[in-house]
N, C-alpha and C positions, 0 to 999 in steps of 0.2 A: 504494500500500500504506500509505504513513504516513497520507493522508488517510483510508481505510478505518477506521484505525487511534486516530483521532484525533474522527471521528464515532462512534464506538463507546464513547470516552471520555466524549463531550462530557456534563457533568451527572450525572458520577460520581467524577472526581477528587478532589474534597473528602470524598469517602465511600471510596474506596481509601488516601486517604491516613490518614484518620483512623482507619479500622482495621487498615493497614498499623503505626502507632506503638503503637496501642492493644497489638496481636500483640507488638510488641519488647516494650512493658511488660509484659509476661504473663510472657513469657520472662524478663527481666533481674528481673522479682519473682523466678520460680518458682528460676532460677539464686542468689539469694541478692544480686545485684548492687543492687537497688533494695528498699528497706523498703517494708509497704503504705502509707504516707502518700504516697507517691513516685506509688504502683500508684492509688492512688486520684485525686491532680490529672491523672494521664495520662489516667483514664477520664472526667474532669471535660474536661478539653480537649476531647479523644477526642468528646465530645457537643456540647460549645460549638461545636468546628467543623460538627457536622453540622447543629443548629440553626439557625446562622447561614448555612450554604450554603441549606439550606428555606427559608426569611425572606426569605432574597435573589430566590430562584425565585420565590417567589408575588408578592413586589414588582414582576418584572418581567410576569409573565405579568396582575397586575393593570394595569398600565400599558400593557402592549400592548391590552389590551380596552379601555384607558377609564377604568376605575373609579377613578383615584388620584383623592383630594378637594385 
């Protein structure tokens, strides 16, 4: 089950995650806990993370073909 659980995952945790914090910033804005500047570096992260997990994936998926120069 955990493995089930865990290939299901694989190449999505940096994107559950990033919208899992993104959601709390939404929240702790919309609650008054966090000002938009606060609301805006979260969705700045929030992206930064997801870019950088893409990047990573095509690096490797270019390296398994060959193509790195």
């Amino acid at each position: 089950m955990i493995d089930r659980i865990r290939n299901s995952l694989r190449g999505r945790k940096a994107y559950l995650t990033a919208a899992l914090g993104l959601l709390g910033a939404v929240v702790a804005w919309a609650d008054g806990q966090i000002d938009t500047l606060a609301l805006l570096a979260a969705v700045w992260a929030a992206t930064q993370a997801c870019f950088l997990r893409a990047g990573i994936g095509n690096a490797i998926a270019k390296a398994s073909d060959g193509q790195v120069r």
